[in-house]
N, C-alpha and C positions, 0 to 999 in steps of 0.2 A: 699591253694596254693597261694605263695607271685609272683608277678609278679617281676624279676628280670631286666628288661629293659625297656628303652618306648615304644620298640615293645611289649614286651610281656604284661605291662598294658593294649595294644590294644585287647586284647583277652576277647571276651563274656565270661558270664558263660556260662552255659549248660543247656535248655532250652528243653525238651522233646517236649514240645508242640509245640514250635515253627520253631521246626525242617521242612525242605521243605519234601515234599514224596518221601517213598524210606527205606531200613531199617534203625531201628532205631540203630541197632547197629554197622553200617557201622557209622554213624553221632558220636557216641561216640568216636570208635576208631580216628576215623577223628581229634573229638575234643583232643586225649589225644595225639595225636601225632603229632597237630599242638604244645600244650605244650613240647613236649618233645626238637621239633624242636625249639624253641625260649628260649629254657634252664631252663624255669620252674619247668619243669618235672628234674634233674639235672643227668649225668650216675651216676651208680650205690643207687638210691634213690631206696629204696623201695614203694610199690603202696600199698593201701590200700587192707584188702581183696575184692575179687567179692560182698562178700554181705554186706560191707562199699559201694565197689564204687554203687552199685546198691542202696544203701538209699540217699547215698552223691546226684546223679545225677537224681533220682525219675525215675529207670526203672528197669524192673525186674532182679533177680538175669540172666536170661538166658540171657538176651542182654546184662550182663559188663563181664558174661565168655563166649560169642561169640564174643564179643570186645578184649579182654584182649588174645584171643585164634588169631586173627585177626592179633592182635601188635606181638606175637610172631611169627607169622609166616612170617613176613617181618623182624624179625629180630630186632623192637626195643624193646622186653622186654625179659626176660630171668627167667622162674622158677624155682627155687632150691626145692626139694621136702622137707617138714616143716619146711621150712626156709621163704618163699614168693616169690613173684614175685617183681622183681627191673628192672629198667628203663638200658636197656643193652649198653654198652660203646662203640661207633663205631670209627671204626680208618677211616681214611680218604680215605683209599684204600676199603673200603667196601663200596655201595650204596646198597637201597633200588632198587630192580626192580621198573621199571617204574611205576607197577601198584600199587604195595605197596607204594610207593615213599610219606611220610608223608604229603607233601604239595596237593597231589594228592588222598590223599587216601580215600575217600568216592565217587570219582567219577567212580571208575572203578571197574567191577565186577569180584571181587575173588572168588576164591573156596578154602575154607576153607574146609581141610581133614574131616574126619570125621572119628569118632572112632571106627573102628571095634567091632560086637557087638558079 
């Protein structure tokens, strides 16, 4: 992932270890949504699969599809069923709920649905 601006060169890699306490999958989404935010991540880009992102970023498959399950649910990724997931196109007139809100989004606690069993 090319950094497109001098902002987005400002952006860490992805650091499992180094991450502060707290889940680790909130810190992923966080990270993938601050890219998205800074045009890295670019709309309509396709994301690697779950278990890409999860060898790419050194975490388990279950924390990049609690991640990637996270970013949909605020609305920045969008999955096509065996198509993949791509980085979803927002118009100016849509925000992120506060809590969702990309710049925000590993500090506040979401409740991600959960799948009827």
């Amino acid at each position: 992932m090319k950094a497109v601006s001098t902002e987005a060169s400002q952006v860490t890699s992805f650091d499992p270890a180094a991450c502060p306490p707290g889940y680790l999958y909130k810190h992923l989404a966080d990270y993938l949504a601050r890219l998205i935010g800074l045009g890295v991540l670019a709309p309509n880009t396709p994301l690697p699969s779950e278990r890409r992102l999860a060898e790419q970023f050194g975490v388990s498959l279950g924390t990049a599809r609690h991640a990637t399950r996270l970013l949909r649910s605020c609305g920045l990724l969008v999955t096509i069923r065996s198509k993949g997931t791509y980085v979803r196109p927002l118009r100016e007139s849509e925000a992120c709920p506060s809590s969702a809100n990309p710049a925000e989004l590993g500090t506040a606690d979401e409740k991600v649905p959960q799948r009827a069993l």
